[in-house]
C-alpha positions as CSV (number, residue, x, y, z in Angstrom):
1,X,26.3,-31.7,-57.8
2,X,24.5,-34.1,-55.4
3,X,24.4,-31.4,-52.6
4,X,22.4,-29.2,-55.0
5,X,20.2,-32.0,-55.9
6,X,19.5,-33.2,-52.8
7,X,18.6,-29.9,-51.5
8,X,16.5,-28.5,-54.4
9,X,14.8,-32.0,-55.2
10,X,13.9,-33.5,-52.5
11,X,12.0,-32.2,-49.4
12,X,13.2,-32.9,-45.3
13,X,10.2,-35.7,-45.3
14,X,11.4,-37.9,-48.4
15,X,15.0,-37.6,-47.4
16,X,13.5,-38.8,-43.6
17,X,12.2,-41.7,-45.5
18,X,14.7,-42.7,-47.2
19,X,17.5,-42.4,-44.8
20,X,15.6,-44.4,-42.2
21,X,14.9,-47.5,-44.5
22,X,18.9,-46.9,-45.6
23,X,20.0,-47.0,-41.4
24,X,17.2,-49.8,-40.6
25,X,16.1,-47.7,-37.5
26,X,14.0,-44.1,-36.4
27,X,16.1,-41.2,-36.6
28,X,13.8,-39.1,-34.5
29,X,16.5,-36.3,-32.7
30,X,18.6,-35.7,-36.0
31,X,18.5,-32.6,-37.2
32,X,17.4,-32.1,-40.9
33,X,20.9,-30.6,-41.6
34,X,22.6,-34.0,-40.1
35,X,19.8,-36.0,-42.7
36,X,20.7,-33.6,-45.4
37,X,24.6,-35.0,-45.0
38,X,23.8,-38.3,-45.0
39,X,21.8,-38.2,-47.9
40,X,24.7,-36.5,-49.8
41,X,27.2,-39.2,-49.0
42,X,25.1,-41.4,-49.4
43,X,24.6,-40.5,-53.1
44,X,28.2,-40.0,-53.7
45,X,28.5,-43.9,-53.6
46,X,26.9,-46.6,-55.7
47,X,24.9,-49.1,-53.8
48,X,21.9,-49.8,-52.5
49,X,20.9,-46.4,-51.3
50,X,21.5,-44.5,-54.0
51,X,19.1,-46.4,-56.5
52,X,16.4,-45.2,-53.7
53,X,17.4,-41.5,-54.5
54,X,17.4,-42.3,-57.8
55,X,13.7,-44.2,-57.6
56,X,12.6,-41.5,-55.3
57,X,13.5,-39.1,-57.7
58,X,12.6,-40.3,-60.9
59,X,9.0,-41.4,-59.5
60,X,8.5,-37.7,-58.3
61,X,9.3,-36.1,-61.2
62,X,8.4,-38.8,-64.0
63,X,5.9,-36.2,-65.8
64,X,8.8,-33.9,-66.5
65,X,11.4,-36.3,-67.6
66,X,8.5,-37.6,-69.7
67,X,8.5,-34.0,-71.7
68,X,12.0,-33.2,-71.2
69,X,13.1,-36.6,-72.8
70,X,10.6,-35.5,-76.1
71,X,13.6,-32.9,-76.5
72,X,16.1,-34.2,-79.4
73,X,19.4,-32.3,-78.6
74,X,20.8,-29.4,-76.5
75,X,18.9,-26.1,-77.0
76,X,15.6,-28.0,-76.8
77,X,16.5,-29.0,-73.5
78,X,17.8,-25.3,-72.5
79,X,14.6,-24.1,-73.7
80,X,12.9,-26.7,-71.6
81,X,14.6,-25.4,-68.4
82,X,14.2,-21.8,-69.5
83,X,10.5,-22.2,-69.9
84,X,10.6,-23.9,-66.4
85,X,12.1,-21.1,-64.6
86,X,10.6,-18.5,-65.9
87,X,7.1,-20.4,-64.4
88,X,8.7,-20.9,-61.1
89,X,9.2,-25.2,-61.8
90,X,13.1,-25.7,-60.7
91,X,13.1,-28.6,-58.5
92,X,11.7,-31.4,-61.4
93,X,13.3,-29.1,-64.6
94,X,16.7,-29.3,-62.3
95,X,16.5,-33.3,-61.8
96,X,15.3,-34.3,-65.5
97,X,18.0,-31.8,-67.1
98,X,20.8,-32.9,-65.3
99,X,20.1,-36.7,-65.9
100,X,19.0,-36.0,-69.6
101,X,21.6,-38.0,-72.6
102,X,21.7,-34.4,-74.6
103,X,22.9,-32.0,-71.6
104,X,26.6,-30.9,-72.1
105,X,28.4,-29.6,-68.6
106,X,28.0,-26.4,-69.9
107,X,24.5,-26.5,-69.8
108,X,24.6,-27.9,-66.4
109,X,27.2,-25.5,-64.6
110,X,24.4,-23.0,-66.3
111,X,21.6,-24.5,-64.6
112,X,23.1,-25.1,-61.4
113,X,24.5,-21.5,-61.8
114,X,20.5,-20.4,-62.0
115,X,19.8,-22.6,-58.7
116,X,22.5,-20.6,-57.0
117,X,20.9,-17.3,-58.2
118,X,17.3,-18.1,-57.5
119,X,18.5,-19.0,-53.3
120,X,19.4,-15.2,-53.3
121,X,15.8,-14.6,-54.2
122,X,14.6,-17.1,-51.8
123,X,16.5,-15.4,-48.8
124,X,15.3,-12.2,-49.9
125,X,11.4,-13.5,-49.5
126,X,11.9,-15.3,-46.1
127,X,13.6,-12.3,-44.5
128,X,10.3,-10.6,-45.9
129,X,7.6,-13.1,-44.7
130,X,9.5,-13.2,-41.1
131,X,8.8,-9.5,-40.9
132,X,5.2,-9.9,-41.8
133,X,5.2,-12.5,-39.2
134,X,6.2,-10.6,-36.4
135,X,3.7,-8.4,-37.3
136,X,0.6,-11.0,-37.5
137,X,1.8,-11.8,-34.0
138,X,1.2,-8.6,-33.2
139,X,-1.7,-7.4,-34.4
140,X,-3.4,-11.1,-32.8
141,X,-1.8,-10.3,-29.2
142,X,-3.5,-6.9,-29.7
143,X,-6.8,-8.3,-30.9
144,X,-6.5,-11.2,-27.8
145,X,-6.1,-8.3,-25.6
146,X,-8.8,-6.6,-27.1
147,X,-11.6,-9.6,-27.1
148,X,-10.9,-10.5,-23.6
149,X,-11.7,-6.9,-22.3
150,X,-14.8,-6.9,-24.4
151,X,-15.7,-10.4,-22.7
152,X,-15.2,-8.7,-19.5
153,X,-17.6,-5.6,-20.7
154,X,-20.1,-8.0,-22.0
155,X,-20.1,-10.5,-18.6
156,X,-20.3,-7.0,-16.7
157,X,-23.0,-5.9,-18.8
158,X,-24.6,-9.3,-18.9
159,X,-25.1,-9.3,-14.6
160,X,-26.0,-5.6,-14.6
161,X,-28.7,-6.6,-16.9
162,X,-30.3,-9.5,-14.6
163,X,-29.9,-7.7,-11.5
164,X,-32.0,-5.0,-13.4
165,X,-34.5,-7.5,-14.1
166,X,-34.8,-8.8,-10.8
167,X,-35.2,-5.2,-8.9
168,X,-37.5,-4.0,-11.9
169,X,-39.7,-7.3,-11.5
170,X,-39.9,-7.3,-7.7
171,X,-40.9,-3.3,-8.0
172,X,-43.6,-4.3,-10.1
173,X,-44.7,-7.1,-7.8
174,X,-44.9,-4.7,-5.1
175,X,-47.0,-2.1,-7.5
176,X,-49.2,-4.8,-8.7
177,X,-50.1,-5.4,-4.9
178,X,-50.5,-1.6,-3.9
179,X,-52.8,-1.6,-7.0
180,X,-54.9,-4.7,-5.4
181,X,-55.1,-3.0,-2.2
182,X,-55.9,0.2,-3.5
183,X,-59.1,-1.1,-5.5
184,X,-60.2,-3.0,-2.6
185,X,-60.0,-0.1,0.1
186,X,-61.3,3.6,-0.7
187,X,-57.9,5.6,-2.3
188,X,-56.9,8.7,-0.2
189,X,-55.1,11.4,-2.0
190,X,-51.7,10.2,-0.6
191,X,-52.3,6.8,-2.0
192,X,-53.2,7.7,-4.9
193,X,-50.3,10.2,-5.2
194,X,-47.5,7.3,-4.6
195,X,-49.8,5.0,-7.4
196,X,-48.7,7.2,-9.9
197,X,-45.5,8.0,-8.6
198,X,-44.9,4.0,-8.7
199,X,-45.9,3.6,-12.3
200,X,-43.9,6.3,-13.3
201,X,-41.3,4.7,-11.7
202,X,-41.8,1.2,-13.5
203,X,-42.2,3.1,-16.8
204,X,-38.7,4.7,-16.0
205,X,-37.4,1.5,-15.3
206,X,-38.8,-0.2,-18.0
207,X,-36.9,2.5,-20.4
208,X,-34.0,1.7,-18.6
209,X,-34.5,-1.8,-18.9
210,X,-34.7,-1.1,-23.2
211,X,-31.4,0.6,-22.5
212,X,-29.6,-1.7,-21.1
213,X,-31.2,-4.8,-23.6
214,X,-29.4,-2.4,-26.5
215,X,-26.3,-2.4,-25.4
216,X,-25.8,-5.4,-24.6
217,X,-27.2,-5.9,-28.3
218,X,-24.1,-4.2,-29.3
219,X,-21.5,-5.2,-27.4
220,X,-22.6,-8.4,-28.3
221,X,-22.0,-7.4,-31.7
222,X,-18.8,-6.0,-30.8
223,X,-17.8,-9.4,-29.0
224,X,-18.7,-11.4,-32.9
225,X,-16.9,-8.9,-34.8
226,X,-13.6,-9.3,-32.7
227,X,-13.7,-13.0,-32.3
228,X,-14.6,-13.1,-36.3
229,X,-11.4,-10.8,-36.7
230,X,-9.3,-13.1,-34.3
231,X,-10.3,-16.0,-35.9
232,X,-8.8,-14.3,-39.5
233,X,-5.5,-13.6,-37.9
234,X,-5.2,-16.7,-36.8
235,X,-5.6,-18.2,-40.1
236,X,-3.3,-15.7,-41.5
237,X,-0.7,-16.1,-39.3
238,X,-0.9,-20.1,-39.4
239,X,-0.3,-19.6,-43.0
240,X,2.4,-17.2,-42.7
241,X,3.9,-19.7,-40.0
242,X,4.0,-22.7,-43.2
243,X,5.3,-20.0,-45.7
244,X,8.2,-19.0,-43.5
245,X,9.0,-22.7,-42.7
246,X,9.1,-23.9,-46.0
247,X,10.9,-21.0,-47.1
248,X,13.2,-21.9,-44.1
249,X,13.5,-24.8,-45.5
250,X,14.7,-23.8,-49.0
251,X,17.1,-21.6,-47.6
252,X,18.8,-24.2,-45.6
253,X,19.5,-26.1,-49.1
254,X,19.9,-23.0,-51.1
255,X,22.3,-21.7,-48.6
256,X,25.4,-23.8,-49.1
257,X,25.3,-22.5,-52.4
258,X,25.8,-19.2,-51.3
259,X,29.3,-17.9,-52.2
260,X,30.4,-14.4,-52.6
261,X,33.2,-12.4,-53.9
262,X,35.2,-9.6,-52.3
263,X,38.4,-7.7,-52.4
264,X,41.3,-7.2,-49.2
265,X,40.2,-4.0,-47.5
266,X,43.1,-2.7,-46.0
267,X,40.8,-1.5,-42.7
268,X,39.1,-4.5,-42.3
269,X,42.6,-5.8,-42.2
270,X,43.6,-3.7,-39.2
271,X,40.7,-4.0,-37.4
272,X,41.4,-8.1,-37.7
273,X,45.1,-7.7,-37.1
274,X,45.1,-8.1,-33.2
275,X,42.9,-11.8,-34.0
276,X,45.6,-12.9,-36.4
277,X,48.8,-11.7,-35.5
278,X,51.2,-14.7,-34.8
279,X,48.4,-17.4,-35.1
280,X,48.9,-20.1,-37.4
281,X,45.4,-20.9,-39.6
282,X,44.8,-23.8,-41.8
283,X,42.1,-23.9,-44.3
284,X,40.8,-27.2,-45.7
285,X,39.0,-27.2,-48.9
286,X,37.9,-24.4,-50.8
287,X,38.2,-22.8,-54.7
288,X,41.3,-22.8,-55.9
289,X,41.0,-19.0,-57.0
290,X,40.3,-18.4,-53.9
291,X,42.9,-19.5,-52.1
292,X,45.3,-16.8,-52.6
293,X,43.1,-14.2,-51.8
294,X,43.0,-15.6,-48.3
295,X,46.3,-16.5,-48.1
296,X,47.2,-12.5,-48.8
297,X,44.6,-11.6,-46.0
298,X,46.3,-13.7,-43.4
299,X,49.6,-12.9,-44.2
300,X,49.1,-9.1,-44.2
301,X,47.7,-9.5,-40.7
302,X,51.0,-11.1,-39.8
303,X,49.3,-15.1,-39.6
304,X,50.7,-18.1,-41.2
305,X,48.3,-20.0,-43.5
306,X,48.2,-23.2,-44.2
307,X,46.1,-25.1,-46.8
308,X,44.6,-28.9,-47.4
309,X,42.4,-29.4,-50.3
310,X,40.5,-31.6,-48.4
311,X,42.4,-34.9,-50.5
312,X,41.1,-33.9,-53.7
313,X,44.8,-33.8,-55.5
314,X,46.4,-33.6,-51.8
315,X,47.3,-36.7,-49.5
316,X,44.7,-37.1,-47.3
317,X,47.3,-38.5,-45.0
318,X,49.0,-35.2,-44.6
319,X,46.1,-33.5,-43.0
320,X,46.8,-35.0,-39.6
321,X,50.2,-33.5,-39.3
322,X,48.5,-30.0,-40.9
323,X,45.8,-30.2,-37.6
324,X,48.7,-30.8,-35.3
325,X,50.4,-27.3,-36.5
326,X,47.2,-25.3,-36.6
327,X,46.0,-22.9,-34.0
328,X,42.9,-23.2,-35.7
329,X,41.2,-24.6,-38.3
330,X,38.7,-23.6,-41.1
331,X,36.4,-24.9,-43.8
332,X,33.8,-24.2,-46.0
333,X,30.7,-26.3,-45.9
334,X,30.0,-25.6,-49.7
335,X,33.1,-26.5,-51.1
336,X,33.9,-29.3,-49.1
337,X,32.9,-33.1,-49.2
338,X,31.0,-34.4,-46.2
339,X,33.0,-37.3,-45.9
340,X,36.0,-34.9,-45.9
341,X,34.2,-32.4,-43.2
342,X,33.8,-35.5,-41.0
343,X,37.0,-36.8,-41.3
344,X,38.3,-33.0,-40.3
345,X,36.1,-32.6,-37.1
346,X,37.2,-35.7,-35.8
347,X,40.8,-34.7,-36.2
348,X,40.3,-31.5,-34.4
349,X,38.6,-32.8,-31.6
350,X,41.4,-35.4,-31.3
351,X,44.3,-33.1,-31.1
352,X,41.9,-30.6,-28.9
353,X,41.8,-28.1,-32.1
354,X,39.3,-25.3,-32.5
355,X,37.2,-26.1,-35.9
356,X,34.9,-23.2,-37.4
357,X,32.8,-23.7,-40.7
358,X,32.0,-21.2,-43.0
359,X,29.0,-20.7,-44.9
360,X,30.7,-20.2,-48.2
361,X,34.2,-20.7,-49.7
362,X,34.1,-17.0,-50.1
363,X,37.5,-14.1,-48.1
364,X,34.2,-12.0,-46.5
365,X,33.0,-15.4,-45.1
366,X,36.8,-16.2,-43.8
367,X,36.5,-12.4,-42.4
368,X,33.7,-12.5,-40.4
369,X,34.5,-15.9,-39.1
370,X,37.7,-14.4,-38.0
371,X,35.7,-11.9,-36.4
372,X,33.2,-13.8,-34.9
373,X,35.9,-15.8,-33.1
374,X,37.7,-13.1,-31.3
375,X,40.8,-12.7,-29.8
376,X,39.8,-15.6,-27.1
377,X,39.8,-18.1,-29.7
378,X,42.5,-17.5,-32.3
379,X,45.0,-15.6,-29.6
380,X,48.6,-17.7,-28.9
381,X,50.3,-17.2,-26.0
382,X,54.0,-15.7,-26.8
């Protein structure tokens, strides 16, 4: 079960952590799935670097061995996980029930059985929150789009105003002094006919002037309520960004988990038959009630199948001379030990072999490997 553990337990930062103090150097450039590995073969062996997963562990979770260790025999500890389930607590319930004197390995295939379950849920919600993320993105390109054209309006509205200003202050300059010269020299009708022609003018322009100073009121309204309403989509889709990568995150553990069970559908058989017919598989690893299931599917598309258990009762010795034989070779990456996965690869790319790993131990993963590859993988030339 250390895969499981590692996964749900710990998070991509501790395992960083720990890793780097276990190689003695950075490991900036691996990916998290490559950390992930090491940490699970890691913890397959005694030795120094498993007593840090086990510290690491057992310092993160101390409060909840604490209470599950107050629990005298079996049922007090199932009802101890039951109660942390239902309340959403898996990773610390997981660790102190598996490492607790009264579990029985029933109770842990059952909890690791409920850890399986719950990364069903888990995909279900980040599918979900990537959906709602698309749409954040979109509603805060539309309200970028949006703000920047009310800028524009504003900036516009903003230089309409002062050249306003400007014309409306040098008409009244010119009034004022038509005024000045009118009360100093005797008025004709004419002048005092443009006078009042002049200030209705000014008091036009003034009204105008009012005009103008309101809208720009408003769109300067406008301009604060859509950089108030940017600002909340950006918070919103920041948080929907962390969401979806830690959900990301849970999904990568929970994920080789994942196993599924189907039947042999004759169509899917013939619509695979032109990938497998004469090619020569070998499938390393695996349930053993599985197996057959496989080995039907390839043989009623006229393949040969071949099998390794990966050295578990198996020599490991006879998988070189299995590689050799192979057109191609398979495995899945949850029922399958790292060591024995890196042992594989390096065999294939030794004798020039294609290798493709599934994402469960499951005949519809096998399938739609199968069909992923394509004829311009798994083909032999006759």
């Amino acid at each position: 079960m250390h895969c499981s553990i590692v996964g749900t337990c710990l998070n991509t930062l501790e395992l960083r952590k720990i890793i780097t103090k276990v190689k003695g150097h950075d490991l900036e450039g691996f990916s998290d799935l490559t950390i992930h590995e090491e940490a699970v073969l890691v913890a397959g062996h005694q030795g120094a670097a498993a007593k840090l997963l086990q510290k690491a562990l057992d310092r993160r979770y101390e409060a909840t061995i604490k209470r599950f260790n107050r629990a005298q025999n079996v049922e007090e500890v199932r009802g101890l996980w039951d109660d942390a389930r239902r309340s959403g607590d898996i990773p610390g319930a997981y660790w102190a029930l598996l490492t607790h004197p009264a579990t029985t390995q029933e109770l842990k295939q059952a909890a690791f059985g409920d850890v399986h379950m719950l990364s069903h849920l888990v995909g279900a919600a980040n599918r979900a929150d990537i959906r709602r993320l698309a749409t954040l993105e979109t509603e805060r390109a539309e309200l970028a789009l949006k703000v920047e054209k009310q800028q524009a309006q504003l900036r516009d509205a903003i230089v309409t105003r002062e050249a306003t200003i400007r014309r409306l202050n040098d008409v009244l300059a010119e009034t004022i002094v038509h005024e000045r010269s009118a009360y100093s020299h005797p008025r004709s009708q004419e002048d005092t006919d443009e006078i009042m022609a002049l200030r209705e003018l000014v008091a036009d322009l003034q009204r105008r002037l009012s005009t103008e100073v309101r809208r720009r009121e408003r769109a300067e309204q406008r301009h604060q309520m859509a950089q108030a309403n940017l600002s909340a989509a950006n918070v919103a889709l920041g948080a929907a960004r962390d969401e979806a990568q830690h959900l990301r995150t849970e999904l990568e553990a929970a994920e080789v988990q994942l196993s599924t069970q189907a039947g042999i559908d004759s169509e899917d058989i013939c619509h695979l038959e032109a990938h497998l017919k004469g090619v020569r598989l070998l499938y390393v690893g695996g349930r053993p009630g599985q197996i057959p299931r496989i080995r039907a599917f390839v043989e009623a598309a006229q393949g040969e199948f071949l099998h390794h258990d990966g050295g578990v009762e198996e020599r490991k010795g006879l998988l070189a001379g299995l590689v050799g034989r192979a057109d191609a070779v398979f495995f899945p990456v949850d029922c399958i030990s790292h060591e024995a996965a890196g042992g594989l690869k390096r065999l294939c790319r030794q004798a020039a072999k294609p290798y493709l790993p599934l994402r469960s131990a499951s005949l519809t993963s096998f399938m739609a490997a199968v069909s992923r590859a394509g004829q311009t993988r798994l083909h032999v030339q006759q």
